[in-house]
C-alpha positions in Angstrom: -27.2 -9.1 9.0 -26.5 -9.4 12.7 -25.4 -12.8 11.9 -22.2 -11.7 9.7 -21.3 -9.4 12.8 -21.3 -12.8 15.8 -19.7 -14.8 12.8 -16.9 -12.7 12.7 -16.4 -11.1 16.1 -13.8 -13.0 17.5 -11.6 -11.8 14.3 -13.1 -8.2 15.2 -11.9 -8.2 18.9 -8.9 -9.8 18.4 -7.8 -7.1 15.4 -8.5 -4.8 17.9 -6.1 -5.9 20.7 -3.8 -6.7 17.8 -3.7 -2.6 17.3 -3.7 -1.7 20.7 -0.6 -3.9 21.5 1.1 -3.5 18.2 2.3 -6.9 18.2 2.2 -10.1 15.7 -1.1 -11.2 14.5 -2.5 -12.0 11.4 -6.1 -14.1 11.2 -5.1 -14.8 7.2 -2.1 -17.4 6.7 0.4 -15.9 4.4 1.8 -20.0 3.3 0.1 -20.7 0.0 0.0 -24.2 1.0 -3.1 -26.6 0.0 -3.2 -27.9 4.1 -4.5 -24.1 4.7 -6.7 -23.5 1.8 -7.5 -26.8 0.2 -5.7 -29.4 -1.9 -7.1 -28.1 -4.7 -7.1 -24.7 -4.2 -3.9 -23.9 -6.5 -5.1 -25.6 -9.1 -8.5 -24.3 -9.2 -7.5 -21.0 -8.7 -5.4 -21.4 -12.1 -7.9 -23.1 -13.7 -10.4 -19.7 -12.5 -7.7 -17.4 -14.2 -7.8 -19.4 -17.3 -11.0 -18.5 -18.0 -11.2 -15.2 -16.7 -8.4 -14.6 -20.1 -9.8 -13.3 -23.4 -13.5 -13.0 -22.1 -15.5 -9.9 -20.5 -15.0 -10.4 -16.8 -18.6 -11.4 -14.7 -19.4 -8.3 -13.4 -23.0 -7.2 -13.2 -22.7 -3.6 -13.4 -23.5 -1.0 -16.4 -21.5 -0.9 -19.3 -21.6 2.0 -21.7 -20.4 1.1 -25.0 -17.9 -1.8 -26.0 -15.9 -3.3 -22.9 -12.2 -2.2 -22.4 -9.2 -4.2 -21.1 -5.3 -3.9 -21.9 -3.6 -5.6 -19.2 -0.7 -7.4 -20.4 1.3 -10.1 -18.4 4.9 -9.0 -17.5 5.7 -12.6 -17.5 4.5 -13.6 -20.9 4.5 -10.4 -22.5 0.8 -11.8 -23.8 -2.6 -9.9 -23.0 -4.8 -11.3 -20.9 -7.4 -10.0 -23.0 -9.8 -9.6 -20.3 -12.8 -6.7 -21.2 -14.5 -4.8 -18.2 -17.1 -2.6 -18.4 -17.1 0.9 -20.2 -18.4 3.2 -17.2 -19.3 6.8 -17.7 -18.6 9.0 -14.8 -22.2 10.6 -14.6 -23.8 7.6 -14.5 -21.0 5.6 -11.9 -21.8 8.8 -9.4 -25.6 8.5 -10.1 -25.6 4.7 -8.9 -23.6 5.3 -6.1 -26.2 8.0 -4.9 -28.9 5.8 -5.5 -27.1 2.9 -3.4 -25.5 4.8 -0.7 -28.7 6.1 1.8 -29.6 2.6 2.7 -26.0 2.0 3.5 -25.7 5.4 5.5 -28.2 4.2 7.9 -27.4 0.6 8.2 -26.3 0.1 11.6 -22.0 -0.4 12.6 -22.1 -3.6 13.6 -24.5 -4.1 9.6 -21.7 -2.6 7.6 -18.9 -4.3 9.8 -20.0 -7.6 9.3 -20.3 -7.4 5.7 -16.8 -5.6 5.3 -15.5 -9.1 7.4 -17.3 -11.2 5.5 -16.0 -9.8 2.2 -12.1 -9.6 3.8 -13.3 -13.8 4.7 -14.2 -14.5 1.0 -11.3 -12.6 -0.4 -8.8 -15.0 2.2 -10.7 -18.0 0.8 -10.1 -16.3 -3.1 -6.1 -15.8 -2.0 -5.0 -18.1 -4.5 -7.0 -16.8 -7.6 -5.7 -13.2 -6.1 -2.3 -13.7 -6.3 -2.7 -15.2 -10.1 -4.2 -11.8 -10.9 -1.7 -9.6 -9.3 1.4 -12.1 -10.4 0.4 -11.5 -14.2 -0.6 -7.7 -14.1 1.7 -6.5 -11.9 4.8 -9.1 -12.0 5.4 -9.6 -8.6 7.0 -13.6 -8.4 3.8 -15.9 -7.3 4.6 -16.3 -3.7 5.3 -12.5 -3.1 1.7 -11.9 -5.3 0.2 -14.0 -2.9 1.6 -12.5 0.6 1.4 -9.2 -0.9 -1.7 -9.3 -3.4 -3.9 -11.7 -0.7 -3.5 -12.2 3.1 -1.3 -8.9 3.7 -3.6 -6.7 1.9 -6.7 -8.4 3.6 -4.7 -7.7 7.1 -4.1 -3.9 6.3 -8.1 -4.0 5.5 -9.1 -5.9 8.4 -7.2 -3.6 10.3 -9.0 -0.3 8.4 -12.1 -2.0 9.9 -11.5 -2.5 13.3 -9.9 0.9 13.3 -13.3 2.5 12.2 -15.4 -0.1 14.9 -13.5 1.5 17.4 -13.6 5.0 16.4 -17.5 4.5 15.2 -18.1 3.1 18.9 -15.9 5.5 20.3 -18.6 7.5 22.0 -22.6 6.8 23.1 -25.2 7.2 20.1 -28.1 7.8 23.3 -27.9 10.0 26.4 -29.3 11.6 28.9 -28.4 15.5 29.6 -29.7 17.1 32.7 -28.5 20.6 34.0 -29.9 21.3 37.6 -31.6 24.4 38.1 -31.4 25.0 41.6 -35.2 24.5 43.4 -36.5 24.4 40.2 -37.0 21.0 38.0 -33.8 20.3 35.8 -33.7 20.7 32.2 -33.6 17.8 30.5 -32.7 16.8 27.1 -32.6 13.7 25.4 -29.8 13.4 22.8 -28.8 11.6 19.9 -26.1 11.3 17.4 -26.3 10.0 14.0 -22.8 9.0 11.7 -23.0 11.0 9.0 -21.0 9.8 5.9 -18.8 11.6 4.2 -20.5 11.2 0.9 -18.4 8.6 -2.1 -15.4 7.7 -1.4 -13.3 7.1 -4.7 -9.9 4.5 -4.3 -7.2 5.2 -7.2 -5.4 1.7 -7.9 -1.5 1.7 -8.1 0.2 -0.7 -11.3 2.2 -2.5 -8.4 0.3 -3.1 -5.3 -3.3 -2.8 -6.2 -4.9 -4.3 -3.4 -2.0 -3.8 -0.8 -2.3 0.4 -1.4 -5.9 -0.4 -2.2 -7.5 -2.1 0.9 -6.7 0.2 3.6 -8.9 3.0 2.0 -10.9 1.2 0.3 -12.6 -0.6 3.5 -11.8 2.5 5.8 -14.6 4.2 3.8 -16.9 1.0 2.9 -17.3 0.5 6.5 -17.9 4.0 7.7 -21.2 4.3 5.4 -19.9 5.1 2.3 -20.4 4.4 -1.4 -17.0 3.5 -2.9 -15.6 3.8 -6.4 -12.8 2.1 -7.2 -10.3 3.2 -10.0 -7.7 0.9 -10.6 -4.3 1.4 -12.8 -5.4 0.2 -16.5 -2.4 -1.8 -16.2 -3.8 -3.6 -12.7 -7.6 -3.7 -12.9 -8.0 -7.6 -12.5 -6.9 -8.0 -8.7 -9.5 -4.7 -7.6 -12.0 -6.3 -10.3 -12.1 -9.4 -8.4 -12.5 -7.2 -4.4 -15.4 -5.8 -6.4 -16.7 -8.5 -7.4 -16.9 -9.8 -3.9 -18.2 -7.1 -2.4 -20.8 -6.9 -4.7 -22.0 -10.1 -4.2 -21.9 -9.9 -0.5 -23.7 -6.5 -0.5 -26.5 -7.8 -2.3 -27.2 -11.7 -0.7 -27.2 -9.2 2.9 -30.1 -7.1 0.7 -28.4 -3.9 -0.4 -27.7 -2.7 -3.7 -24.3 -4.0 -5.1 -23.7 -0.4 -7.1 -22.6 0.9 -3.2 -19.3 -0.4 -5.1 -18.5 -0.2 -8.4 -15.7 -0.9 -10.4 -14.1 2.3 -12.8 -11.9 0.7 -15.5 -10.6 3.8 -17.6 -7.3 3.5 -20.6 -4.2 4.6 -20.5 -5.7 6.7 -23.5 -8.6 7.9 -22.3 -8.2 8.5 -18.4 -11.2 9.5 -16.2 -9.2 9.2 -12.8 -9.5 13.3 -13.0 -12.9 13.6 -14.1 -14.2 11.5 -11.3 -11.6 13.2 -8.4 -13.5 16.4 -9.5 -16.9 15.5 -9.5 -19.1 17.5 -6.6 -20.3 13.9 -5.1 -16.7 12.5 -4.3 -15.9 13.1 -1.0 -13.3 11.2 -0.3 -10.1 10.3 -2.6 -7.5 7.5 -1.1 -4.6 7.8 -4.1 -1.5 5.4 -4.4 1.3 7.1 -7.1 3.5 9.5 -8.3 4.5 13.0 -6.8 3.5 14.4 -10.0 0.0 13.1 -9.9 -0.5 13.3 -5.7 0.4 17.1 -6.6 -2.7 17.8 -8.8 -4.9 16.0 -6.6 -3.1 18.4 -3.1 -3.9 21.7 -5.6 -7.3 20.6 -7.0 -9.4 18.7 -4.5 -9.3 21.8 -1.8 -12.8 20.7 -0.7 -12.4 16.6 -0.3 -10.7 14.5 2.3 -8.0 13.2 0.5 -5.4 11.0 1.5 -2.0 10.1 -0.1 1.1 7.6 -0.3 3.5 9.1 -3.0 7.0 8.5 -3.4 10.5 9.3 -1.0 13.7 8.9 -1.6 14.2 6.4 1.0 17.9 6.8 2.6 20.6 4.4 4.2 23.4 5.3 6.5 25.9 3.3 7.3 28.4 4.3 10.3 29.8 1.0 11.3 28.4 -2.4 11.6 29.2 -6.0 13.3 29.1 -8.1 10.2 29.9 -6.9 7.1 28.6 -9.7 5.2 25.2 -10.0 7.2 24.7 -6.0 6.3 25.5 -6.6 3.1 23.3 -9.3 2.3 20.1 -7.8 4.4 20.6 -4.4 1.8 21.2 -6.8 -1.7 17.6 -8.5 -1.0 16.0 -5.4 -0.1 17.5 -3.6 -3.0 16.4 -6.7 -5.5 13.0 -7.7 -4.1 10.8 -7.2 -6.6 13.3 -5.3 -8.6 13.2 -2.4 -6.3 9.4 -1.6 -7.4 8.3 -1.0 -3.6 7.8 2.6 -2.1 9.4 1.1 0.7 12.7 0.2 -1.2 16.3 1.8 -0.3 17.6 4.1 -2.5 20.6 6.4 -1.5 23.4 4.5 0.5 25.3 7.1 2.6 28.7 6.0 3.1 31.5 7.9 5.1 34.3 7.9 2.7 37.0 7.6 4.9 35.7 4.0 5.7 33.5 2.1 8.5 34.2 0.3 11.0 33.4 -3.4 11.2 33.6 -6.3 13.5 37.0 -6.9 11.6 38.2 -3.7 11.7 38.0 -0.7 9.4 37.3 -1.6 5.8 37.6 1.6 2.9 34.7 2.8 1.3 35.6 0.7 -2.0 36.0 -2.5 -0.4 32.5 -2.1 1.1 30.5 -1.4 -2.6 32.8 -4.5 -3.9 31.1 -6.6 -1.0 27.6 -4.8 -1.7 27.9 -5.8 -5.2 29.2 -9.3 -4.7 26.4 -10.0 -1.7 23.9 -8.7 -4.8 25.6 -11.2 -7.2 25.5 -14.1 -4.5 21.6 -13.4 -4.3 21.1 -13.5 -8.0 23.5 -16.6 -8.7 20.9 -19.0 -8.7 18.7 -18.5 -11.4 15.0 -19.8 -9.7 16.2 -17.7 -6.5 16.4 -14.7 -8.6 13.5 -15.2 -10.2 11.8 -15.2 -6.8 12.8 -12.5 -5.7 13.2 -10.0 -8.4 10.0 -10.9 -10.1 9.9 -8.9 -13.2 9.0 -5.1 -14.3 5.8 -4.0 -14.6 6.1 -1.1 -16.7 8.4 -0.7 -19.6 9.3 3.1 -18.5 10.9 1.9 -15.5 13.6 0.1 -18.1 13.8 3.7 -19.6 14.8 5.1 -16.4 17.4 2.1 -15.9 19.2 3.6 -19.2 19.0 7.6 -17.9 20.7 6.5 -14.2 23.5 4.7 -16.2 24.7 8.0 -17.1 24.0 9.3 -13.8 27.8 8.6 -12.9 30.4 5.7 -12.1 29.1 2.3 -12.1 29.4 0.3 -9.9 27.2 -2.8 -10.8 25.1 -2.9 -14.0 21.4 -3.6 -14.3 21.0 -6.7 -17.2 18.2 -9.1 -18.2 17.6 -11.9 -15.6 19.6 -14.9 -18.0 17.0 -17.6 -18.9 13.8 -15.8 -17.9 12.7 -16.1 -21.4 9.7 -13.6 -22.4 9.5 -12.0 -18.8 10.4 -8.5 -18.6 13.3 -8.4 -16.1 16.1 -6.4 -14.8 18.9 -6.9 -12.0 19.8 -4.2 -9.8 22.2 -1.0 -11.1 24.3 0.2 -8.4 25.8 4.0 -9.3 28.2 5.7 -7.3 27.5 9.8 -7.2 29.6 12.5 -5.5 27.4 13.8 -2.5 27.3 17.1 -3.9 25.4 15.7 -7.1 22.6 16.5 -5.0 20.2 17.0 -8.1 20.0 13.8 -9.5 20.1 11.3 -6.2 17.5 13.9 -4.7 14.7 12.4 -6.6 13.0 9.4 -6.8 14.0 6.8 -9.3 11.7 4.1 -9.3 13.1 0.3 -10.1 16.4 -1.3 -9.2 18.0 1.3 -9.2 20.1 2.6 -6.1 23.1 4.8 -5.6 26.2 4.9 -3.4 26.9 7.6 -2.0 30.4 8.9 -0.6 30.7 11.2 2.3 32.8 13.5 4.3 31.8 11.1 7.5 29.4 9.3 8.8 27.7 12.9 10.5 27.5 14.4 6.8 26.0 11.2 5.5 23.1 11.8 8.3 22.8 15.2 7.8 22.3 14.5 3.4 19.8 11.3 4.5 17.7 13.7 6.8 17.6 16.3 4.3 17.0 14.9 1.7 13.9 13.2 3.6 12.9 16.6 4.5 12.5 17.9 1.0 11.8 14.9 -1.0 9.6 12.7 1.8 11.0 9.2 2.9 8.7 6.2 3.3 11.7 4.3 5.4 15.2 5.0 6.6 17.3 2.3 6.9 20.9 2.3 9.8 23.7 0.7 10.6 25.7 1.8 12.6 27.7 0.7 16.2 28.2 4.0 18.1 25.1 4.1 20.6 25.6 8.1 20.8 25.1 8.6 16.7 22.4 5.8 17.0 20.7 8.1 19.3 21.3 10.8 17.4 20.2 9.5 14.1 17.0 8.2 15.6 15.8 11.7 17.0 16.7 13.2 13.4 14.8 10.9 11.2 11.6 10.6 13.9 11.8 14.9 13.1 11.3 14.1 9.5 8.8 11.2 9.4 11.1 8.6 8.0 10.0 5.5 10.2 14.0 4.0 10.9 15.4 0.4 10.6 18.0 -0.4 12.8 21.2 -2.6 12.1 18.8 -5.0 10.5 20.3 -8.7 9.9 19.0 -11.7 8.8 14.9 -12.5 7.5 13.8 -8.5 8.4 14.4 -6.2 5.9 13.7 -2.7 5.5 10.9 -3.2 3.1 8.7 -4.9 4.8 5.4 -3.2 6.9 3.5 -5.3 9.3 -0.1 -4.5 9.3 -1.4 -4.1 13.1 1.9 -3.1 14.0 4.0 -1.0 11.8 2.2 2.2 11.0 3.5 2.8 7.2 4.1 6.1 5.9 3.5 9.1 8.5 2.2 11.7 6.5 5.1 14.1 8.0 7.2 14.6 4.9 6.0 14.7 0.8 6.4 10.7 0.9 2.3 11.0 1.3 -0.2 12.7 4.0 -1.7 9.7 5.2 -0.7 6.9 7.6 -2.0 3.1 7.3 -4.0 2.8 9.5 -3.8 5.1 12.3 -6.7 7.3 14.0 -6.8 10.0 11.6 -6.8 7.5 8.2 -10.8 6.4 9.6 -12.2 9.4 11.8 -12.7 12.2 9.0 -14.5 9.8 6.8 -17.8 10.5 8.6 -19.1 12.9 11.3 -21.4 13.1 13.8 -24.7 15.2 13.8 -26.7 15.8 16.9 -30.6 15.6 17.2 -32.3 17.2 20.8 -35.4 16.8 22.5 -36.7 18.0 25.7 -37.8 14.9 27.9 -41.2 16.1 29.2 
C-alpha cells in the first residue's frame, strides 16, 4: 500500500504547489492524441464501448431484482441498452458499513495512494471516458474528453491533495508538559485519530457527471469515507466506469470494493431522496437544479452537505476595444455545448444609449446585429458547429427553447443544427427584454438560450447584473468595459456577491471555462451553490479529529 503512495508522490507534491501558487498545471494531457495515450487507444476505447451496449455492465456488486438502464444517446437518439444493477437502499448502506472501518483506519498516505492510483487508471481509461459521456450526455467528442476525462481527473486530483494537506495539517503524536514550579511537570502523552464523517453519498448531474462528480467524490474517498455514488439515470455510464475502477483498485490493495458502490435509480422510480435521508449518510455532494438543492438545504439539517445549483450568470458591457473580438469571445461562450454549462452567460446588459468602441460609439442595435452575425459566423461551418454546440441532452431543455421565444423580441432564433441528422440539436436563441421585465430574465433558463438586455446606462446595467446575482446566485460574471474607474467599480460589486468576474476577455479564454488548481469555481456566497471546488472548507468538515490522553509515568 505504501507503494501506491512513492509511486505517485511526485504527482502529490507537485498538485500541491500547483494549489498554493494557483498557476498552470495539469499531470493529465487534455490532447486525445494516440502519441500520449497509445496508437490504439481510440480505437480500442470504441471498440470497449461497443460492447459495453445492450449488455449488463461488469460490475461485481449486489443486484436486487432485474438490472435497469435507460440511457439513450443524444447523438443517435438509440439506447445504449446498458443494464446496471437494481440496488436497494438498506442493503447499499449496510455494505458500506461493513466496508468502511477498515478504510477509517487505513493510514493518509494508504487511502492517498489508492485515490492517485484510481485518478492514474481513470487518465489511462480517458478515451473510453469520453465515449461514455459523448453518448449520454452529448457533449461533441473532444469536449467529452477534456471535460468527461483529464479535467475531471484534475479537479479530483486536486480534492486529494487538498485533503493530504489538511489531513497532515497538524501532528497525530505529542508531547504536552505543563511545569509545576519545584514540583515534577505533568506530562501527557497525546494522540489524535481522523474520525470520518460516516458515507458520503455523490448525486450525478445529466451533463457533467464526472466533472461535478470528482471533486466530492474523492474529497470524501480519501478522507476515510465510504462513498455512494448516485448518478443522473440519464448519465450513469461515465460514474459506472469511476466505480468500477475504484473498485478494482480497493480490492487488489486488500479492502472491500463495497467502500464504493454504484446507485443506479429511474427516472420512475428515484431513490436519490431515500438515500439523502437515511441516518448513515453523512455527507451529500449534489450537482442540479435550485428546485432540488432546495429540498436537500430544508431536509438534511443534520448532514454536511454541499451544493453547485444554478445562477443567472450576467454580462455588462460598458465599452470595449474590439467590437468584433468581444463579439466573437460571447458567440462561443454562448454556443459551447449549446449553453448546457452552469458557467454559461445568460443576461447581456447593454446601455441603451450605445458603447463605446475602439471605432467610436456604435447604438445598441448595431451591437445585437454584430452579436448575432459573430454567432452566425461561428455556426457557418457545419463540422465547426458541430463541435462546439454538441447536442441537447434532455428534451425539456427544447421545451424551454419554445417558452423563451415568447419571452419577447427576437433577435436570433434557436433551429436544428442543418445536417446533423438524428442528433438532438439546437442553435442559440438570442431574445431582447426590457430591463424592467425583471421576472422572466431573473431566473435561470438552462440551454442556448440568452437575452439582451437594454439599459438606462452602463451604471444601471451593473446595478440589474449585481442584483440579480444577489438574489438568483451567479456562477460567473462576465465585463467589458474601457473606463478603469467603472472597471474598479464593477469588480468590488460582483466580488460582494460571489460572482467570480471575467474581464474584457478576447481571444481562446472564455468565460466558461474553470481551471482546476487555479480557478476556485463557484464561491458558495450567493444561491448559485454553498460550496467551492476545491478550497479549504470543500475537504476539512469531512472528518474530525478526536483526542486520546495518557499520563507519561
Amino acid at each position: 500500500m505504501a507503494e501506491l503512495f512513492a509511486r505517485h508522490r511526485a504527482t502529490l507534491e507537485a498538485a500541491l504547489a500547483a494549489s498554493r501558487s494557483r498557476g498552470f498545471w495539469s499531470p493529465y494531457p487534455e490532447l486525445p492524441s494516440g502519441k500520449i495515450y497509445g496508437e490504439t487507444a481510440k480505437a480500442d476505447a470504441e471498440a470497449a464501448f461497443a460492447a459495453l451496449r445492450g449488455t449488463p455492465f461488469p460490475l461485481d456488486q449486489e443486484s436486487h431484482g432485474e438490472p435497469i438502464g435507460e440511457e439513450v444517446s443524444p447523438w443517435t437518439g438509440e439506447p445504449l441498452g446498458i443494464r446496471y444493477p437494481r440496488v436497494e437502499v438498506e442493503a447499499l448502506v449496510a455494505a458500506a458499513e461493513r466496508a468502511r472501518g477498515p478504510w477509517a483506519r487505513a493510514s493518509i498516505e494508504t487511502r492517498v495512494g489508492i485515490a492517485l492510483e484510481i485518478l492514474a487508471r481513470l487518465n489511462r481509461d480517458s478515451f473510453l471516458v469520453a465515449n461514455a459521456v459523448q453518448h449520454t450526455t452529448g457533449q461533441s467528442f473532444v469536449m467529452a474528453f477534456q471535460a468527461g476525462g483529464p479535467h475531471a481527473q484534475d479537479r479530483g486530483l486536486e480534492a486529494v491533495a487538498l485533503a493530504f494537506e489538511e489531513m497532515t495539517r497538524f501532528p497525530t503524536r505529542a508531547l504536552w508538559e505543563k511545569p509545576q514550579g519545584k514540583a515534577l511537570p505533568i506530562r501527557l502523552d497525546k494522540e489524535w485519530r481522523l474520525v470520518p464523517r460516516g458515507i458520503g453519498l455523490v448525486i450525478g448531474c445529466s451533463t457533467f457527471p464526472t466533472w461535478n462528480g470528482y471533486p466530492g467524490f474523492f474529497a470524501s474517498l480519501v478522507t476515510g469515507n465510504a462513498v455512494i455514488v448516485k448518478p443522473h439515470p440519464k448519465a450513469v455510464l461515465p460514474l459506472a466506469l469511476t466505480v468500477r475502477t475504484a473498485r478494482g483498485v480497493l480490492r487488489e490493495e486488500g479492502f472491500d470494493p463495497d467502500i464504493v458502490q454504484l446507485a443506479v435509480d429511474s427516472s420512475a422510480a428515484p431513490i436519490t431522496k431515500e438515500l439523502a435521508l437515511h441516518p448513515a449518510i453523512g455527507i451529500v455532494d449534489f450537482t442540479g437544479s435550485p428546485a432540488f438543492g432546495a429540498w436537500l438545504r430544508e431536509n438534511l439539517r443534520d448532514k454536511l452537505l454541499f451544493t453547485e445549483e444554478a445562477g443567472v450568470n450576467p454580462v455588462v458591457i460598458q465599452g470595449c476595444r474590439d467590437l468584433s473580438a468581444v463579439c466573437a469571445n460571447l458567440a462561443f461562450s454562448l454556443s459551447l455545448y449549446s449553453g448546457q454549462m452552469c458557467t454559461a452567460p445568460q443576461n447581456i446588459f447593454v446601455p441603451a444609449g450605445g458603447i463605446v468602441t475602439g471605432d467610436g460609439t456604435i447604438g445598441f442595435a448595431e451591437f445585437d446585429r454584430a452579436l448575432v452575425a459573430a454567432i452566425d459566423e461561428l455556426l457557418s461551418d457545419p463540422a465547426r458547429a458541430s463541435a462546439v454546440l454538441g447536442t441537447i441532452q434532455n428534451p425539456a431543455t427544447l421545451e424551454r427553447i419554445a417558452r423563451a421565444r415568447g419571452l419577447g423580441r427576437i433577435l436570433r432564433d434557436s433551429a436544428p443544427l442543418p445536417g446533423a441528422g438524428p442528433a438532438r440539436t439546437a442553435t442559440p436563441l438570442l431574445v431582447e427584454l426590457p430591463a424592467e421585465a425583471e421576472a422572466a430574465w431573473c431566473s435561470e433558463w438552462f440551454g442556448p438560450i440568452a437575452f439582451l438586455i437594454p439599459c438606462r446606462d452602463a451604471e444601471e446595467a451593473l446595478e440589474r447584473a449585481v442584483r440579480a446575482a444577489r438574489s438568483k446566485g451567479a456562477i460567473t460574471a462576465a465585463l467589458w468595459a474601457t473606463d478603469p474607474r467603472f472597471v474598479e467599480r464593477a469588480s468590488e460589486a460582483f466580488a460582494e456577491v460571489g460572482a467570480p468576474l471575467s474581464i474584457n476577455l478576447e481571444g481562446g479564454i472564455y468565460v466558461n471555462q474553470a481551471a482546476a488548481f487555479s480557478d476556485f469555481h463557484v464561491t458558495g456566497a450567493n444561491p448559485a451553490g454553498n460550496a467551492t471546488f476545491v478550497d479549504t472548507a470543500f475537504v476539512a468538515g469531512r472528518f474530525r479529529r478526536c483526542g486520546i490522553r495518557r499520563p507519561v509515568r
